[in-house]
C-alpha positions in Angstrom: 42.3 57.7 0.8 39.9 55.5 -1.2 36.0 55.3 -0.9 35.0 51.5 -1.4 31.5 51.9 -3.5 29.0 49.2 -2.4 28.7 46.2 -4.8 24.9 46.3 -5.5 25.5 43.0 -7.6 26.2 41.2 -4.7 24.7 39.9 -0.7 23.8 43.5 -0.5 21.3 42.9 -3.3 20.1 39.6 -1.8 19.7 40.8 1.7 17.3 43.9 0.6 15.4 41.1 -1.3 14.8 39.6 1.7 13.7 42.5 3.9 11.2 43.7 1.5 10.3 40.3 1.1 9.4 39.8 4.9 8.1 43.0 5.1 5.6 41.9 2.7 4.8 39.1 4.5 4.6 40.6 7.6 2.0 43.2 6.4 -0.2 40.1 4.6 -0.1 38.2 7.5 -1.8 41.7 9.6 -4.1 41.6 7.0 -5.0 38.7 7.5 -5.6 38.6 11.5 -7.4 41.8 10.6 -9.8 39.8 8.3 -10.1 37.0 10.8 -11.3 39.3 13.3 -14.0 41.1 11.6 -14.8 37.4 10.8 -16.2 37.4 14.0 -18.6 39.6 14.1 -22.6 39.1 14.4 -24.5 41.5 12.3 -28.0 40.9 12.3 -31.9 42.4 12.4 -33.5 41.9 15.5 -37.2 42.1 14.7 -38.5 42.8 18.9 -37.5 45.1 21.9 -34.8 42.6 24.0 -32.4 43.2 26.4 -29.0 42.8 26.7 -25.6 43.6 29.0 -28.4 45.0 31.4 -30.0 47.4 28.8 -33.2 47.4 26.5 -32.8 47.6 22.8 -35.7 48.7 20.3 -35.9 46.3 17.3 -32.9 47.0 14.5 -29.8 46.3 13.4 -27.1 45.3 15.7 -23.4 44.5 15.5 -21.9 42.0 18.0 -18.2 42.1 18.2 -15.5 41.0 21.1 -13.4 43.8 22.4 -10.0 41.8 21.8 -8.9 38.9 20.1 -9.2 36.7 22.9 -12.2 34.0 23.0 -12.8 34.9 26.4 -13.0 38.4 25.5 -15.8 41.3 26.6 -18.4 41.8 23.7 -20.0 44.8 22.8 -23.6 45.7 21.0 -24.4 48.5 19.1 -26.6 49.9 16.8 -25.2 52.0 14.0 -28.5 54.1 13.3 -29.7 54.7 16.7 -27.4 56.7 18.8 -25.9 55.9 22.5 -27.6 52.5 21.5 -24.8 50.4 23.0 -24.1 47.7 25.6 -21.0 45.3 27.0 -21.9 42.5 27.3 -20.1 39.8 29.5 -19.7 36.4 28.9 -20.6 33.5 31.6 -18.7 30.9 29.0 -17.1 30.9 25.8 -16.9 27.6 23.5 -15.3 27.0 20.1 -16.8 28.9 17.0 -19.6 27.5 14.8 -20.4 27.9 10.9 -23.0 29.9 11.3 -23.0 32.9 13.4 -26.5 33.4 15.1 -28.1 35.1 18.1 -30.4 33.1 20.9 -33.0 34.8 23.4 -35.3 33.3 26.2 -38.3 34.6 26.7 -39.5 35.7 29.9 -42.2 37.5 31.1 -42.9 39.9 28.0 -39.4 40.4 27.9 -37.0 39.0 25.3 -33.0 38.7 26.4 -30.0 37.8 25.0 -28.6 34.4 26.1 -26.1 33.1 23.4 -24.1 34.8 20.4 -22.5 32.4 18.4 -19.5 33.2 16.1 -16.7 31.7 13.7 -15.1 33.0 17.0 -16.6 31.4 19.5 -20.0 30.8 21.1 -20.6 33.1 24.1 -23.3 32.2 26.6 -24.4 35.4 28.4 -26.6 35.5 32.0 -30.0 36.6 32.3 -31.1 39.2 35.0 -32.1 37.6 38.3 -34.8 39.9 38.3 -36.4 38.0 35.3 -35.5 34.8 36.8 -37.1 35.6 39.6 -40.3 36.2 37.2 -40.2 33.4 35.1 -40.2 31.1 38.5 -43.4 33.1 40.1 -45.3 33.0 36.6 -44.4 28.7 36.5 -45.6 28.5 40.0 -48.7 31.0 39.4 -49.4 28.7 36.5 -49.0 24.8 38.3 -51.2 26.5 41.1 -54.1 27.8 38.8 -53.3 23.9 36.7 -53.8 22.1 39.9 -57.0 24.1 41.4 -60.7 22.6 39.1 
């Protein structure tokens, strides 16, 4: 009985190329998706109290991120220096991403909220409390009332 010894000259040699060249490949290419994601991320200084997802935020820095890849995707807020200072916030619409990421609030009352996050992800418009609605239509009547009475 004979034991045939691989020829390492050979396919054999070619074919192990290959797999470590697609593995190679394989593990830029995460790398890359990895870098495209943290791409669309919003880090900025917010220099007021505002609210978001619900919840008021004291001035600071704050990361916006999405929760998955997806464009349509749950974001999150948080605050890396302040503790349990975190919100999801949920998207009404989602458009195609910009150049330059940025952060949009209406103001209401004496109340700043979020409205809009835009990303090299995508632009996500975000709802306002009713509650605050509800204020900014009493203070505009309030204020065509007081206009209109000399």
């Amino acid at each position: 009985m004979s034991l045939k010894t691989p020829n390492l000259n050979g396919g054999n040699m070619k074919k192990q190329h290959s797999i470590v060249l697609l593995a190679l490949i394989g593990l830029f290419g995460l790398s890359a998706g990895a870098q495209a994601q943290e791409e669309g991320n919003v880090v900025t200084k917010i220099p007021y109290e505002f609210v978001a997802g619900g919840k008021t935020f004291p001035a600071g820095t704050y990361v916006i991120t999405r929760i998955s890849p997806e464009r349509e995707s749950t974001l999150v807020i948080y605050n890396h220096e302040i503790p349990h200072t975190s919100a999801l916030l949920e998207p009404m619409s989602s458009d195609g991403g910009v150049d330059h990421a940025g952060l949009s609030f209406e103001f209401v009352g004496d109340t700043y909220y979020l409205t809009r996050v835009k990303t090299s992800a995508g632009v996500y418009s975000l709802r306002i409390p009713k509650a605050a609605n509800t204020v900014s239509k009493e203070k505009q009547h309030d204020a065509m009332a007081s206009g209109g009475e000399k």
